[in-house]
N, C-alpha and C positions, 0 to 999 in steps of 0.2 A: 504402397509408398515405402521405400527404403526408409530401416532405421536411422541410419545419420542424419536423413533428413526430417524426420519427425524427432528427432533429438536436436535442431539445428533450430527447425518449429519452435518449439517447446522453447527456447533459451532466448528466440526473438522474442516471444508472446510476454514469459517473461522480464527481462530489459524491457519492453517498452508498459508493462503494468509499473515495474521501480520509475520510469523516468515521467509520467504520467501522475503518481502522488503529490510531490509538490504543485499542479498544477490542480489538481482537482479540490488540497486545499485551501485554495485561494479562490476555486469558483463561489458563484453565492447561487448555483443551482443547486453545492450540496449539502442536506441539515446542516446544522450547526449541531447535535447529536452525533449524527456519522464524525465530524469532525474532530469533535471532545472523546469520542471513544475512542479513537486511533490515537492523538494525542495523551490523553489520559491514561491506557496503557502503555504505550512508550515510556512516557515521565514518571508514571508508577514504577516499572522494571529498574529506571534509572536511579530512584530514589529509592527502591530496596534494600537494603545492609546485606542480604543474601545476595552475594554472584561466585558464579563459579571461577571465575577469576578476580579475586579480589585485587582493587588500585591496578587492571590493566581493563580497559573500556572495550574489549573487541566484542564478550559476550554480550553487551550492552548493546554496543552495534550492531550486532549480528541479528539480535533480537527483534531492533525497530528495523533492519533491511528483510526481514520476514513478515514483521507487519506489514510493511508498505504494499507489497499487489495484496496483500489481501484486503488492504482499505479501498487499495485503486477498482477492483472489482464492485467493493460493495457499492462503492461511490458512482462509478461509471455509469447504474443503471438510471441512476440518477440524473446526470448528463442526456443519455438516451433517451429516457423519459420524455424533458423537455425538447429537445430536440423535434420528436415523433412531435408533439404538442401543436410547435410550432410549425411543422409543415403542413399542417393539416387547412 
């Protein structure tokens, strides 16, 4: 497979783990654990007195738009889980 499209791959896969967070914190098939950690990290970072950009928020953002696929992944199995479950 051509690179461009394995780097085109990668950016959809990507975008749709960020647009996927919000949703998956709203499910009630994912802990409430998974959910406090991603949360709880974010709002810790943001409550920090340490940033690298003091009184400007992009590091702050930057930070929880890195969090986010990595929540959406751990959460997701989550989803899939029940899902499998339920078909069976």
């Amino acid at each position: 497979m051509p690179r461009i499209m394995k780097r085109k791959r990668s950016w959809n896969h990507l975008w749709s783990l960020l647009r996927s967070a919000p949703r998956l914190l709203g499910s009630s098939r994912v802990p409430i654990r998974e959910k406090a950690l991603f949360v709880g990290l974010a709002a810790l970072y943001w409550v920090i007195p340490l940033d690298f950009l003091p009184f400007i928020p992009i590091d702050d953002i930057l930070f929880t738009m890195i969090l986010m696929p990595w929540f959406a992944k751990r959460a997701a199995k989550y989803e899939q889980e029940n899902d499998s479950h339920n078909h069976r």
